[in-house]
C-alpha positions as a Markdown table, in Angstrom:
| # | Residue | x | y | z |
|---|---|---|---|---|
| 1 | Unk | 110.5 | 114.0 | 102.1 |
| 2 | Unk | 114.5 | 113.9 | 102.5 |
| 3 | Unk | 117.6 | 113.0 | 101.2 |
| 4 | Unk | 118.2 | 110.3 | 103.9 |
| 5 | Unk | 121.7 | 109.8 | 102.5 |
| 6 | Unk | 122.8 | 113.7 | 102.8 |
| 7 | Unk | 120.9 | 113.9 | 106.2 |
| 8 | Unk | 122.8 | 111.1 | 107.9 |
| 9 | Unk | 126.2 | 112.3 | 105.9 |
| 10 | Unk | 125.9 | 116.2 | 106.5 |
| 11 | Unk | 126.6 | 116.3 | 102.9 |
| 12 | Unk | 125.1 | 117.9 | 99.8 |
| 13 | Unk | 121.9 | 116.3 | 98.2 |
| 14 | Unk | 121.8 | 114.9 | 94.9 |
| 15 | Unk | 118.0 | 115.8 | 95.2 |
| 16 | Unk | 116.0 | 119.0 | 95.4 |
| 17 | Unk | 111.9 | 118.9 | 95.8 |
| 18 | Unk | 109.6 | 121.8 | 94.3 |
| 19 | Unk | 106.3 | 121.9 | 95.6 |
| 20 | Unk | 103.5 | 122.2 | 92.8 |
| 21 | Unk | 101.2 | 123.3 | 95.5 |
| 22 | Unk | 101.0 | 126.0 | 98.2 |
| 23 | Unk | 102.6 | 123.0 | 101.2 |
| 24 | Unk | 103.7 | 123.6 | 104.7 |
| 25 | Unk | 107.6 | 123.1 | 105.1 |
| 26 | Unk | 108.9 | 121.4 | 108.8 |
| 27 | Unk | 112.8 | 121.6 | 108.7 |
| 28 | Unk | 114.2 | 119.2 | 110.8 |
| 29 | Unk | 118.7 | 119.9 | 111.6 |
| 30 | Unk | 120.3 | 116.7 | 113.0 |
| 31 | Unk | 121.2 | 118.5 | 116.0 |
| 32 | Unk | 117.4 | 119.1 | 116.5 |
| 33 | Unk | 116.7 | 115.6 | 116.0 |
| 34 | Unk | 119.1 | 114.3 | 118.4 |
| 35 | Unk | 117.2 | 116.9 | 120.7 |
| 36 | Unk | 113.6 | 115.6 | 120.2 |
| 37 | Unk | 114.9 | 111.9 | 120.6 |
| 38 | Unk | 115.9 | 112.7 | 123.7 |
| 39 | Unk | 113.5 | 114.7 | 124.9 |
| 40 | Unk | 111.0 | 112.4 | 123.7 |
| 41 | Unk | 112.5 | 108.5 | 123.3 |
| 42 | Unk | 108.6 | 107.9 | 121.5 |
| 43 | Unk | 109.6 | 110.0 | 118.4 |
| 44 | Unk | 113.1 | 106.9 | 117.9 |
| 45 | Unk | 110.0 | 104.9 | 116.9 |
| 46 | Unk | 108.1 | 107.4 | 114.7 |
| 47 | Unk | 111.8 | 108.2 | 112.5 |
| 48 | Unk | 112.3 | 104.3 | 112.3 |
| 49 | Unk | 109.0 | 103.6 | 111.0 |
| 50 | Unk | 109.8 | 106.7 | 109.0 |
| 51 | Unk | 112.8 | 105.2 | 107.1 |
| 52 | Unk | 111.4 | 101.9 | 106.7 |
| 53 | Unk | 108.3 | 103.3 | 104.8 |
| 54 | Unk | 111.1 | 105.8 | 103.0 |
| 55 | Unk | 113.1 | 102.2 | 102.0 |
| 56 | Unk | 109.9 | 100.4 | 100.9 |
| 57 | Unk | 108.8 | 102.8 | 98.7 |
| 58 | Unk | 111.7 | 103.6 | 96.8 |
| 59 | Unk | 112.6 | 99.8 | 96.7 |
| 60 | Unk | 109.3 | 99.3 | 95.0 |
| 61 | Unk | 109.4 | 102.2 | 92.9 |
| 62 | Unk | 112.9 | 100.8 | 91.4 |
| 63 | Unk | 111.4 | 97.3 | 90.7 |
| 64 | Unk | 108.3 | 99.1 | 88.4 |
| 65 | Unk | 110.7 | 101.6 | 87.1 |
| 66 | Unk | 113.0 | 98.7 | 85.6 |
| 67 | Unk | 109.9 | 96.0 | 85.1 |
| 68 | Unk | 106.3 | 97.4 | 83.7 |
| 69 | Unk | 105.6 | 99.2 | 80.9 |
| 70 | Unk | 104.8 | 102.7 | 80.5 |
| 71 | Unk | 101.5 | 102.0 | 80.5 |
| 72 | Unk | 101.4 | 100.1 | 83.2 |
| 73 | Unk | 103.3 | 102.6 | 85.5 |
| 74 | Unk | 100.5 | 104.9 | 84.5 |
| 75 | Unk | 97.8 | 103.1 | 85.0 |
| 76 | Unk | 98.9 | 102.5 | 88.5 |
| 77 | Unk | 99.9 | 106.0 | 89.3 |
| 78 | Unk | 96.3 | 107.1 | 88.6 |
| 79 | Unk | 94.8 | 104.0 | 91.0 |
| 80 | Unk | 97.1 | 105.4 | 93.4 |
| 81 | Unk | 96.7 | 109.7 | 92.9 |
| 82 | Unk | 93.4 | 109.5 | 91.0 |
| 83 | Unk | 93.7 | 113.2 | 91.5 |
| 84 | Unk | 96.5 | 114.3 | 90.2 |
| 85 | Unk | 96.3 | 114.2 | 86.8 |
| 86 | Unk | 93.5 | 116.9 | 87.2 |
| 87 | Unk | 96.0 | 118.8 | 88.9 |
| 88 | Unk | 99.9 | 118.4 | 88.0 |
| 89 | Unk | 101.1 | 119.1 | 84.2 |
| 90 | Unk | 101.5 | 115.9 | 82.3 |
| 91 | Unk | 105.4 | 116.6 | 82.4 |
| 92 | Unk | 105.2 | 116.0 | 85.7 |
| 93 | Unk | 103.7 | 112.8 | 85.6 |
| 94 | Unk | 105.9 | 112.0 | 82.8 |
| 95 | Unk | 109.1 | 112.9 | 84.7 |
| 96 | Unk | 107.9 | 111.3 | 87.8 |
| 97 | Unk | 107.1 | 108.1 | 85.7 |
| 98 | Unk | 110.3 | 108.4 | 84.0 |
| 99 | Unk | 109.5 | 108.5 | 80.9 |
| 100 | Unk | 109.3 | 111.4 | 78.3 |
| 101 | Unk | 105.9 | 113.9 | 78.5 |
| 102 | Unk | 105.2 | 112.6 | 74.4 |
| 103 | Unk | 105.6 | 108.9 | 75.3 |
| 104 | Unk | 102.8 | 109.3 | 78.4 |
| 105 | Unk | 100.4 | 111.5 | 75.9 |
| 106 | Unk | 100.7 | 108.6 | 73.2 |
| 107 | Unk | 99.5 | 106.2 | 76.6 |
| 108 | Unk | 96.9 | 108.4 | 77.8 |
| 109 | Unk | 95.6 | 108.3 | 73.8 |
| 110 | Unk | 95.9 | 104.5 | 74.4 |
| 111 | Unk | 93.8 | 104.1 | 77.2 |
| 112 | Unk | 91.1 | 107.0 | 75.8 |
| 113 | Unk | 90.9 | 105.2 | 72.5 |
| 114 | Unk | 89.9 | 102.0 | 74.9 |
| 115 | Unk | 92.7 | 100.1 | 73.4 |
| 116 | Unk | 94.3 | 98.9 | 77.1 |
């Protein structure tokens, strides 16, 4: 997870990431990278497949932020992290889904109540 933008740039990030669970942190300084590239041309491959995965999944997560419904967004965050929801607050889910934590409660209602 990174700011590709402020890595690239050497400047601030507009972003900030707070773990939810205990995590192991790898920092990474451009002069290291440029290091490791060198020192090991296989790892040019490993940071382009990196990006492109990194530029897929925000592309796709701006076309269902700005097409489906709350609902639907939910619905296919739980396919995708069944787990969570047992484990992150619903705020979280709610910010992550951008929408407000008493618009996702009125979904989850939905979809208990059977009426999806």
């Amino acid at each position: 997870m990174s700011d590709i933008a402020s890595f690239h740039e050497q400047k601030p990030s507009k972003l900030f990431i707070e773990t939810l669970e205990d995590c192991e942190l790898l920092i990474l300084h451009p002069e290291t990278k440029e290091q490791l590239l060198k020192s090991l041309p296989k790892f040019e491959r490993v940071f382009r497949l990196m990006v492109q995965r990194n530029l897929s999944v925000t592309q796709n997560r701006l076309i269902s932020t700005i097409s489906k419904s709350a609902l639907e967004k939910y619905l296919e965050f739980i396919e995708k992290y069944p787990t969570i929801p047992q484990r992150v607050a619903q705020h979280y889910i709610a910010s992550y889904l951008g929408i407000s934590a008493e618009f996702l409660s009125k979904v989850r209602a939905k979809i208990a109540k059977g009426k999806v």
